[in-house]
C-alpha distance (Angstrom), angle and dihedral (degrees) to the residues before:
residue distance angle dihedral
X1 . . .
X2 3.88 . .
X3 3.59 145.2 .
X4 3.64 128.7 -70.0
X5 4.11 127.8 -173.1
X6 4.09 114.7 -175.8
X7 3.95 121.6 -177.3
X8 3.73 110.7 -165.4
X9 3.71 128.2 -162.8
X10 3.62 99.7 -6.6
X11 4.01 120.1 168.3
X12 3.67 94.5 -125.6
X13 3.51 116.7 61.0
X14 4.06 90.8 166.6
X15 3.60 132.6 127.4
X16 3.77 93.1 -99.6
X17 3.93 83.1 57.9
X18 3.77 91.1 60.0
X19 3.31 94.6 53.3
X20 3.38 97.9 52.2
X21 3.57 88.6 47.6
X22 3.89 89.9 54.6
X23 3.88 85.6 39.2
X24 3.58 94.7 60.2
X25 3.99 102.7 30.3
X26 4.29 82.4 66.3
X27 3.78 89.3 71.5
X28 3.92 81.7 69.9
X29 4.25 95.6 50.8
X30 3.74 91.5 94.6
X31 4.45 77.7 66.2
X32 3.51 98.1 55.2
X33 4.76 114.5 10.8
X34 3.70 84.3 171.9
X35 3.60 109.0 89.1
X36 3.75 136.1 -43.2
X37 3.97 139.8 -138.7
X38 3.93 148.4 -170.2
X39 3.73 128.3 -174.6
X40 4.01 113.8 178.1
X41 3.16 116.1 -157.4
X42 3.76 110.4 -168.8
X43 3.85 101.0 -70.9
X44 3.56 95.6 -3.3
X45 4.00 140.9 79.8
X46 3.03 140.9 -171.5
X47 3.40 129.8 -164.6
X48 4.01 138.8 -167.5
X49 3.62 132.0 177.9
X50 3.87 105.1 -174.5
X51 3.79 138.3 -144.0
X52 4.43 99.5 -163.7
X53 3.46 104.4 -139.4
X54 4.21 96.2 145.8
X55 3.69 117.6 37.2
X56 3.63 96.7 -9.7
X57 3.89 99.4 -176.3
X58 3.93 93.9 57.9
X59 3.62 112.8 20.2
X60 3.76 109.4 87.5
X61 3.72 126.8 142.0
X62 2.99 156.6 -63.8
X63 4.24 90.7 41.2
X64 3.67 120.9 -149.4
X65 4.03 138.7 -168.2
X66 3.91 124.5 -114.8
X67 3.96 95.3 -67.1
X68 3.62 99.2 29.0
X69 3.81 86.8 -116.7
X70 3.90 86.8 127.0
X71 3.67 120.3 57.0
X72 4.15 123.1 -172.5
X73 3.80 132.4 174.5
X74 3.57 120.4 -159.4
X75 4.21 149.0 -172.7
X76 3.99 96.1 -178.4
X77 3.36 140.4 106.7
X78 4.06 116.4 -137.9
X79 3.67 110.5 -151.7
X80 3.70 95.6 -172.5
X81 3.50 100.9 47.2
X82 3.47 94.1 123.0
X83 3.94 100.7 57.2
X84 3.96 77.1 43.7
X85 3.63 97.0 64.5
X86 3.74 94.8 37.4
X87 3.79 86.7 65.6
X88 3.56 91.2 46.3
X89 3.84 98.9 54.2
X90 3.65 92.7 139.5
X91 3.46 97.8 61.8
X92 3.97 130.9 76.7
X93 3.56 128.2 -120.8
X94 3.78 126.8 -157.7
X95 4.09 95.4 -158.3
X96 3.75 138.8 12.4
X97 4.16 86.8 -120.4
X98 3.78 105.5 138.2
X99 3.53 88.7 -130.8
X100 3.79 96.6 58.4
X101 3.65 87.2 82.4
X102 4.18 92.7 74.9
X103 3.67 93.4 68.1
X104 3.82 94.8 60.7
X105 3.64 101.1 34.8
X106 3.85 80.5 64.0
X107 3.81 87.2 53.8
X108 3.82 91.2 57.1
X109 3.95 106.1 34.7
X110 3.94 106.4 15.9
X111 3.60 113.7 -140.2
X112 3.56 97.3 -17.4
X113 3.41 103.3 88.1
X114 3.70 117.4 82.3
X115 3.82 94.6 93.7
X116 4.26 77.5 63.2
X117 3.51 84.2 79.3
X118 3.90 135.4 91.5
X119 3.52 106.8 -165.8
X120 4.00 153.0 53.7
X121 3.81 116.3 -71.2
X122 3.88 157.4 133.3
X123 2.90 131.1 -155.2
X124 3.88 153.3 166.6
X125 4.15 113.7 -149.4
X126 3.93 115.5 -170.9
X127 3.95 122.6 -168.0
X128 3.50 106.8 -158.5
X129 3.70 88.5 -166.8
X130 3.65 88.6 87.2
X131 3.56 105.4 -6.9
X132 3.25 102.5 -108.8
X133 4.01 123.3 139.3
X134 3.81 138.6 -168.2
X135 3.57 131.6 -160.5
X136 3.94 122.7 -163.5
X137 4.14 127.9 175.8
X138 3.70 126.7 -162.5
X139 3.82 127.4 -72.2
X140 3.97 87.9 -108.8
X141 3.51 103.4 25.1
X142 3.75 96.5 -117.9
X143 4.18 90.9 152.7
X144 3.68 108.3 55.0
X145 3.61 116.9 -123.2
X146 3.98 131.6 179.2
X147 3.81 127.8 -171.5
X148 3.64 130.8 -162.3
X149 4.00 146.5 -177.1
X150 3.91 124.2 -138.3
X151 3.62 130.6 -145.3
X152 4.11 87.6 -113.5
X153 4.13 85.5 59.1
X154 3.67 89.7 -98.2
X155 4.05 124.1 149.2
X156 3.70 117.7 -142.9
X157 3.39 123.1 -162.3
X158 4.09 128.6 -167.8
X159 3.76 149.1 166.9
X160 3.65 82.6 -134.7
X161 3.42 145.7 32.2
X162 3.41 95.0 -131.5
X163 4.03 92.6 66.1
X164 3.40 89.9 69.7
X165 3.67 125.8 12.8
X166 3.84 93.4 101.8
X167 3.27 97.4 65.7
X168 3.89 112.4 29.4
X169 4.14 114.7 81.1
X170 4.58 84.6 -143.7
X171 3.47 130.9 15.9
X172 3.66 133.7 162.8
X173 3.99 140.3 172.9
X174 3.72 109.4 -68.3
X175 4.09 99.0 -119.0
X176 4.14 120.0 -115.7
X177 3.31 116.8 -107.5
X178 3.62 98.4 27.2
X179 3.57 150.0 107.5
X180 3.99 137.3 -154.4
X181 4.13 120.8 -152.7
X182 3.58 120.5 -160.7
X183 3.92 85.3 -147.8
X184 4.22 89.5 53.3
X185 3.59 92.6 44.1
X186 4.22 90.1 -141.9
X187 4.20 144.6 47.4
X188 3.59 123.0 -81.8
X189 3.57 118.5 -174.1
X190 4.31 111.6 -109.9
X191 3.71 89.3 179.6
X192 4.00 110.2 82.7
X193 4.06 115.1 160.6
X194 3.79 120.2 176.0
X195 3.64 90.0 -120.4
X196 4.13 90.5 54.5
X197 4.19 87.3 82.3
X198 3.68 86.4 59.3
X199 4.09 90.0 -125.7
X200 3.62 117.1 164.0
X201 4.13 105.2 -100.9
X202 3.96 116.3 -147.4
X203 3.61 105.2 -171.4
X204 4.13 106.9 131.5
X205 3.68 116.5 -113.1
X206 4.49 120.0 -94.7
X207 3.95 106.7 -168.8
X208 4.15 76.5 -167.3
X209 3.82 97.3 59.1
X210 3.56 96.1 39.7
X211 3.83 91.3 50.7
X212 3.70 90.4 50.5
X213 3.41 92.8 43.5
X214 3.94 94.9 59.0
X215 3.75 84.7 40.7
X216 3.55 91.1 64.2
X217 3.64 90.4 44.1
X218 3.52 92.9 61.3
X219 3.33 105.6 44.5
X220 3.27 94.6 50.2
X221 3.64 98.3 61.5
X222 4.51 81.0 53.3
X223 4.85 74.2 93.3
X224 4.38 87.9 125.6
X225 3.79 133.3 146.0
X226 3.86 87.4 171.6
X227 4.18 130.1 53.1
X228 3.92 113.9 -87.2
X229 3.48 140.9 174.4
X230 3.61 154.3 -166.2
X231 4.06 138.8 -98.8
X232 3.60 105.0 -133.3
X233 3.97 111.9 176.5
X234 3.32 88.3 165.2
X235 3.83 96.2 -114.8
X236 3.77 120.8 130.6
X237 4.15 98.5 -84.5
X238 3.64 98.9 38.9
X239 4.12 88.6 50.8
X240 3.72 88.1 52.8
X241 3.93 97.9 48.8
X242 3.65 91.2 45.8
X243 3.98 97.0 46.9
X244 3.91 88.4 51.5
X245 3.48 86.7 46.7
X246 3.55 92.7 49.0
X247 4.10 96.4 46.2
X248 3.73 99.3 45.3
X249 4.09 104.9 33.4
X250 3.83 94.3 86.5
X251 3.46 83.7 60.9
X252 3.91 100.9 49.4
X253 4.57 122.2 81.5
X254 4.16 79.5 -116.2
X255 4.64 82.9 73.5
X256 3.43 85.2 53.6
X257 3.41 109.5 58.7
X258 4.08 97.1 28.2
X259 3.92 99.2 12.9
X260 3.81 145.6 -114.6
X261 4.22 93.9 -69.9
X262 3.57 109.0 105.7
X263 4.20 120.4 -147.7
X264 3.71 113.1 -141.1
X265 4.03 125.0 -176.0
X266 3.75 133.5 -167.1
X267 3.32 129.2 -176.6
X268 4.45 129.2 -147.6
X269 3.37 146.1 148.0
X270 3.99 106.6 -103.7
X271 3.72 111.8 -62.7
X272 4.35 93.2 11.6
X273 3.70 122.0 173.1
X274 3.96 80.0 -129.3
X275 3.28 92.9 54.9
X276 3.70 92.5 49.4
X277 3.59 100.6 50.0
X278 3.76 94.7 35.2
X279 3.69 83.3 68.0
X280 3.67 97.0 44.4
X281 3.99 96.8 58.1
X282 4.20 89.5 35.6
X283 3.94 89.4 59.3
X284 3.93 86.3 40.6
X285 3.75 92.0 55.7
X286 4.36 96.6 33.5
X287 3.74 94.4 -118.7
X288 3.94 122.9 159.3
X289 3.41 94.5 -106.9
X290 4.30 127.1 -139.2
X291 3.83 117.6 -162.8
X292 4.00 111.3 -170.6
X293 3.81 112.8 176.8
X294 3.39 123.6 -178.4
X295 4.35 137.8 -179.4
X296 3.47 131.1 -123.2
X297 3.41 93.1 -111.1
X298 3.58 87.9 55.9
X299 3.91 92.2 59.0
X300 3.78 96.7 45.8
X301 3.53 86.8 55.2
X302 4.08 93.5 56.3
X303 3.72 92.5 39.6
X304 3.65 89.2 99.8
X305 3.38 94.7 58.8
X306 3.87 98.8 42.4
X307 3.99 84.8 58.5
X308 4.14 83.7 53.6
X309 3.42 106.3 42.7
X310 4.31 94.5 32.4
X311 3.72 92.4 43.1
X312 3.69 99.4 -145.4
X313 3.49 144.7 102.5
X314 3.88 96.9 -159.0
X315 4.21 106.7 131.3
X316 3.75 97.0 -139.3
X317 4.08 88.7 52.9
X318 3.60 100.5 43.7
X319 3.96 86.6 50.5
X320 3.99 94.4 43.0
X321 3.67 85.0 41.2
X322 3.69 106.9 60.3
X323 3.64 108.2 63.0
X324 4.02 87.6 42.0
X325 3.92 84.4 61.1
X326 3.62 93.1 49.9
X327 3.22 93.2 50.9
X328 3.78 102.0 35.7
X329 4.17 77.7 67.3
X330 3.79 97.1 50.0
X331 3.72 86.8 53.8
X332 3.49 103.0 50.2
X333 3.87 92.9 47.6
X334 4.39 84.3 68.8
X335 3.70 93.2 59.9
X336 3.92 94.8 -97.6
X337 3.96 113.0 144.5
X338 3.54 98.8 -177.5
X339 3.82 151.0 14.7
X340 3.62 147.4 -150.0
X341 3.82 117.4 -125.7
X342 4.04 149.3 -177.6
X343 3.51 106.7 -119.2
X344 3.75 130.2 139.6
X345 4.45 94.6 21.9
X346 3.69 94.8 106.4
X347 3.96 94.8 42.5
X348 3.97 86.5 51.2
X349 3.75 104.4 44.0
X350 3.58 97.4 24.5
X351 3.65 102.2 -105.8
X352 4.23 98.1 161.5
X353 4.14 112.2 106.5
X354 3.83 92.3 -117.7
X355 3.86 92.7 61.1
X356 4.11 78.6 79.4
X357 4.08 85.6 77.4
X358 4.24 93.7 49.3
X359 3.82 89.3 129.6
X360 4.38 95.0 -156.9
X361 3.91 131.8 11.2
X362 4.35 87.7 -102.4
X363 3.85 89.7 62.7
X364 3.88 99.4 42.3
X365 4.04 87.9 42.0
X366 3.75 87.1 48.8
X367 4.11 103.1 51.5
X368 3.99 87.3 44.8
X369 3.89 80.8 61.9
X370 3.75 96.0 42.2
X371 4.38 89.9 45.4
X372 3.98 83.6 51.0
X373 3.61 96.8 53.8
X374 4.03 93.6 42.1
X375 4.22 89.7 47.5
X376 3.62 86.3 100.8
X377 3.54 96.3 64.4
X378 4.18 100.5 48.8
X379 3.90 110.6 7.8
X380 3.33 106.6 28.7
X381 4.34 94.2 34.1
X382 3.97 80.1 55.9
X383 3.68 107.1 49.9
X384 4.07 96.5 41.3
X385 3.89 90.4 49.3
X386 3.82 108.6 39.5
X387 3.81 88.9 45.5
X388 3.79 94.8 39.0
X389 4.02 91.4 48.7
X390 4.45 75.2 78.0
X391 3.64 99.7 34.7
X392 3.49 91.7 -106.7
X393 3.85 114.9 135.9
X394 3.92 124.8 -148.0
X395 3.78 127.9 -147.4
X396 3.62 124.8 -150.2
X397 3.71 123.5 -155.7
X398 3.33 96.8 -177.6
X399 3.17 104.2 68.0
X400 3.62 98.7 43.8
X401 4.24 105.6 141.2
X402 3.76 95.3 -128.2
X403 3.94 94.1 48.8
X404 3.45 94.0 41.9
X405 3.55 88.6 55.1
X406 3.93 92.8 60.6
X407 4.06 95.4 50.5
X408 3.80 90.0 39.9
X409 4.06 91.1 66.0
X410 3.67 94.1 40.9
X411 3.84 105.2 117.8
X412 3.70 101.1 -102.3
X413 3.72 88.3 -139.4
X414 3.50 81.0 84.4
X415 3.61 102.1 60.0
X416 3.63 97.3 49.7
X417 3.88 119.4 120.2
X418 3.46 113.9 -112.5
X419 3.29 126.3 178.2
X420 3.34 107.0 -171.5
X421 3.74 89.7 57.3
X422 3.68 88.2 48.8
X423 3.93 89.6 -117.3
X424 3.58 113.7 150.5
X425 3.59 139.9 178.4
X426 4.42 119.1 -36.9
X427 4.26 75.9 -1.6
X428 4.18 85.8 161.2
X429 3.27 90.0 45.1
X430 3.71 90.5 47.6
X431 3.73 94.0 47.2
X432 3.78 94.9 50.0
X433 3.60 98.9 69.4
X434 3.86 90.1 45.0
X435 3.72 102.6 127.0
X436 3.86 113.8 169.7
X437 3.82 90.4 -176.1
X438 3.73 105.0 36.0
X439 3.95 109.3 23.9
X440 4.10 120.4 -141.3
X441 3.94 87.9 -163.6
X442 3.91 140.9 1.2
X443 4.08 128.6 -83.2
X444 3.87 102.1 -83.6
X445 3.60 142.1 165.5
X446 3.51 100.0 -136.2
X447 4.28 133.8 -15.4
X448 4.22 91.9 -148.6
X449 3.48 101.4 115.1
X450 4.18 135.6 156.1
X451 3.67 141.7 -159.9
X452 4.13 94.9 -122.3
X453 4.03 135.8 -47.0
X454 4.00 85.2 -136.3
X455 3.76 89.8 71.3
X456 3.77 97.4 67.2
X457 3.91 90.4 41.9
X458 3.54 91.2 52.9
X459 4.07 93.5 48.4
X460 3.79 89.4 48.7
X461 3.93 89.5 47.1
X462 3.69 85.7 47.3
X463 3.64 104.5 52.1
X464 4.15 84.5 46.1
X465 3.34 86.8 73.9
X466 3.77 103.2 55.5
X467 4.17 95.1 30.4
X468 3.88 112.0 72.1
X469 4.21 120.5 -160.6
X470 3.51 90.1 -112.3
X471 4.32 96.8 46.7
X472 4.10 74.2 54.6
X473 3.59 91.2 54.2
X474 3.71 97.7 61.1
X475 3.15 94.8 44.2
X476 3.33 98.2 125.2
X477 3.34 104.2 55.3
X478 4.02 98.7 44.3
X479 3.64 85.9 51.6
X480 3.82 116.6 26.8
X481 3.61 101.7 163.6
X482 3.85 111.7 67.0
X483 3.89 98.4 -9.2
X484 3.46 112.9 -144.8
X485 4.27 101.8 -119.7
X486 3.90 85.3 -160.8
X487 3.98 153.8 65.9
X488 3.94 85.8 -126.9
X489 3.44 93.2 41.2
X490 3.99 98.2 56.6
X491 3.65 89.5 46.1
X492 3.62 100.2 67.6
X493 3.47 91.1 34.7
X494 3.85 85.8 61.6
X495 3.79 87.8 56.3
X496 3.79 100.3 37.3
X497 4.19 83.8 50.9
X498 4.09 89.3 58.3
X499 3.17 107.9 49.9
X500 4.59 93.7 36.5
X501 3.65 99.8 23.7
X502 3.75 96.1 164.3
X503 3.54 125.4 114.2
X504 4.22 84.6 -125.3
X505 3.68 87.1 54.8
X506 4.15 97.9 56.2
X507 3.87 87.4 44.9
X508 3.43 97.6 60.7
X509 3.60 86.6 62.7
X510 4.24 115.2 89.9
X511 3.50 120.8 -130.7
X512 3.92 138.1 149.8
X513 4.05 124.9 117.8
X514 3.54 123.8 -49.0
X515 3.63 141.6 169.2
X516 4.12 116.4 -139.6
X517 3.76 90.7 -30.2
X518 3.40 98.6 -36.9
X519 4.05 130.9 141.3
X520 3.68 116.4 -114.6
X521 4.21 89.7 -109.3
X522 3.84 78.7 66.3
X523 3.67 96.9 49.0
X524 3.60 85.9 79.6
X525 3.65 107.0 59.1
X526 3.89 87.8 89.6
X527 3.25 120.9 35.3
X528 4.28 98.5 -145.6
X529 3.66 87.0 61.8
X530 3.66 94.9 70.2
X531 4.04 89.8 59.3
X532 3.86 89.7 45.9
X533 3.65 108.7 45.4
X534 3.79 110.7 -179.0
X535 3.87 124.7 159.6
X536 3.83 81.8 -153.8
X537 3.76 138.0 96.0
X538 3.29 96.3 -112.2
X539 3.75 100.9 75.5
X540 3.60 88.5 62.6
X541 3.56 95.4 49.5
X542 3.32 110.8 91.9
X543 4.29 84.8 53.2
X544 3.60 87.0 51.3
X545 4.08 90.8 49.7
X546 3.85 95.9 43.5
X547 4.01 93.7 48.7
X548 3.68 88.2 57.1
X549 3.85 100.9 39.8
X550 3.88 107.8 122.0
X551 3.63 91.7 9.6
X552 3.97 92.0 127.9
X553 3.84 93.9 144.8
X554 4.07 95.1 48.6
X555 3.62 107.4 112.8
X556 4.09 120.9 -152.3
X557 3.89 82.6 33.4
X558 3.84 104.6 177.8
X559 3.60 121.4 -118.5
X560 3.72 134.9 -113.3
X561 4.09 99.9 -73.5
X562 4.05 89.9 -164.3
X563 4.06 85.3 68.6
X564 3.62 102.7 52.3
X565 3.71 141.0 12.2
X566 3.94 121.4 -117.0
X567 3.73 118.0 -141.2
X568 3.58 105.1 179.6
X569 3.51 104.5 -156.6
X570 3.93 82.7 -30.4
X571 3.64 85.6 -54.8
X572 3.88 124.2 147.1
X573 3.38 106.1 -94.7
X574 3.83 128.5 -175.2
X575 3.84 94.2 -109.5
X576 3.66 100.1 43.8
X577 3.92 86.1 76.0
X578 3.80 90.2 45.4
């Protein structure tokens, strides 16, 4: 993938404008240190600075059609390219880029064609024939994308907000699932899943087509012309990816080129549980194995730079963020362009503590649909930038559409946790890689794992030192819109304030009460919560501790999540924020 900046319409199509245009699409290099390109088009550029993942030596950006008379710039990867171009045998294409495909599947159908495509993107698509341009973002929002309007009636678009909020007057994230037309004037939303309305789904539960389903997920994300990898913390999600990975690759044109061995990298402070079980299911499944620890002083000292690159001041990401970074940098510096990652399981099975409190199957199915539709802002935000701040890319499984599709019409009774039927949390998930006679992963206790309690003692110590009582006491009126309720809190929204100190820039930003993770609907399963409200884990402790009391004979029995800190393949998980 890479990073793409568009301005569109603007009243000065001059020289000067170029530059600034060039100026300003640099900020995004660190996205794509391959190669970069501009194509003006009377008053509008677009801009491309490229990380070469699929055909490296010819794909380069902006893309075009036969004549040139259509014009796109991308950050995607298009798993079915292929199939793509087989149906479009009677048209020409000037690379083998993945993304060239976009340009002449607008040729054929128009702008109804971005639900054609299997994989993550953004991108902006200009016919010069009339002028016209649409822009369109992934059905989850796994690339980040922001979008916004000049005071000369131009429309900016970026990968980040950092390519354009100097010099747009509003700007907001671009919404997944979406696409803007020039010739509408506004979004409407391309993506449309049954389980989008929220309905209740009925269809029974098939360990067998969900395993094959997340099979084909996998695999299908294998689409490399340059060596990869895969984050394996050791926790429950990362162990799956990386065993798929592990059993299919040999199979896959990626073996061929840089063969059947798979890389795997974890990330801890010195003597992690992550490290510790990372290791455990990397010698299970004969992966070349990459330990990266790091101290706390270490991540204080990035945390500037995580605020930059992630563009947030959210707690949980900053803290989930950070030792993602430092690793996303270790990685890169071996050669490895991408990586395969966890994302999206816990959002989709509900894997967070306080799911333990969903009081019927309508209100657990409900909030997995609400955490879905809100990955963009946390999970998704958080693995694209932290990697991206090193050119590397990460791929997400997970939250492939056509997989998602399958678990999302699962009856929800069955993902329930029930202790009496020793089902835990993600048990279908759990249960459909439960081979007797050909193992996915080794005989453990438990997958919850974490890169170090220490680390979110020594943030809190840290931003002690720099927050005073009384700075905490006017809060409220320094920072009216999402007021930071702690020490931590304020400080990075000091940071996140000097670098984007726009009033667009703090809005982009989610906020509003939650419990462990939770949405706000979900604040209101239990009543306490509502007096108590803590983005952390440990609000949700004492459910997660009473649903497992007397539960001697429950096997994968989670551990105590006030002692360590899951990161799921450096995922956000609910203890991390504890």
């Amino acid at each position: 993938m890479c990073g793409i900046l568009a301005v569109l319409g603007c009243s000065d199509p001059s020289r000067a404008k170029r530059v600034r245009v060039l100026e300003l699409s640099r900020r995004l290099k660190h996205r794509g240190p391959d190669w970069s390109g501009l194509h003006q088009h009377g008053d509008c550029f677009l801009a491309h600075q490229r990380l070469a993942i699929v055909d490296p030596a010819s794909g380069d950006q902006p893309l075009f059609n036969e004549d040139k008379s259509v014009i796109v710039t991308v950050n995607g990867e298009i798993y079915n390219h292929e199939e793509i171009r087989k149906k479009l045998s009677h048209h020409t294409f000037r690379t083998g880029s993945d993304c060239d495909v976009i340009a002449h599947l607008y040729e054929e159908y128009g702008e109804d064609f971005v639900d054609m495509l299997d994989g993550i993107f953004s991108f902006v698509l200009l016919d010069t024939r009339d002028n016209s341009y649409i822009v369109a973002r992934d059905a989850i929002g796994v690339t980040s994308l922001y979008i916004g309007w000049g005071l000369d009636g131009s429309v900016w678009i970026s990968s980040e907000m950092k390519g354009l909020n100097d010099d747009c007057e509003h700007f907001e994230c671009f919404p997944p699932g979406h696409l803007y037309s020039s010739k509408d004037g506004g979004f409407r939303r391309w993506y449309n899943p049954p389980w989008y309305s929220e309905a209740i789904p009925s269809a029974p539960y098939d360990p067998l087509a969900l395993r094959q389903a997340f099979e084909k997920a996998v695999i299908k994300r294998l689409m490399t012309d340059v060596p990869f990898g895969v984050l394996l913390s050791g926790g429950l999600d990362s162990s799956l990816v990386a065993s798929i990975t592990s059993r299919y690759l040999a199979t896959t044109k990626a073996a061929e080129q840089w063969g059947s061995k798979l890389h795997s990298f974890c990330v801890g402070l010195e003597g992690s549980p992550d490290l510790k079980a990372g290791k455990e299911v990397a010698d299970y499944l004969g992966t070349v194995h990459h330990e990266f620890t790091f101290t706390v002083q270490d991540g204080i000292d990035a945390i500037e730079d995580v605020i930059y690159h992630v563009e947030t001041y959210d707690v949980t990401s900053i803290r989930a963020s950070t030792p993602m970074f430092l690793m996303s940098r270790k990685i890169k510096s071996l050669g490895v362009k991408w990586v395969i990652s966890g994302e999206g399981s816990d959002e989709i099975f509900g894997g967070y503590l306080y799911f333990h409190k969903a009081p019927n199957k309508e209100e657990f199915h409900q909030e997995t649909c609400r955490k879905i539709k809100a990955l963009h802002q946390y999970d998704c935000q958080r693995a694209n930038k932290s990697t991206f701040a090193w050119g590397l890319e990460a791929r997400v499984p997970f939250l492939d559409k056509e997989f998602i599709n399958v678990a999302m019409n699962i009856d929800p009774e069955n993902k329930m946790i029930k202790k009496d039927e020793g089902r835990i949390e993600k048990y279908i998930l759990r249960k459909a890689f439960d081979d007797e006679e050909n193992p996915y992963l080794p005989k453990k206790e438990q997958f919850s794992d974490g890169v170090g309690y220490s680390w979110i003692d020594g943030l809190k110590a840290h931003a002690a030192k720099h927050v005073t009582d009384r700075m905490m006491l006017n809060a409220s009126n320094i920072y009216p819109h999402n007021t930071p309720n702690t020490k931590e809190g304020y400080y990075y929204r000091m940071i996140f304030e000097r670098f984007f100190p726009q009033n667009s820039a703090r809005l982009t930003v989610p906020g509003g009460p939650t419990v462990a993770c939770s949405t706000a609907k979900a604040v209101e399963w239990d009543a306490s919560w509502s007096k108590n409200l803590d983005p952390s884990g440990r609000a949700a402790l004492g459910v997660h501790d009473s649903a497992y009391e007397n539960q001697n004979n429950v096997v994968n029995k989670p551990v105590e999540f006030e002692k360590i800190i899951p990161l799921e393949a450096a995922s956000v998980k609910v203890a991390i924020q504890g």
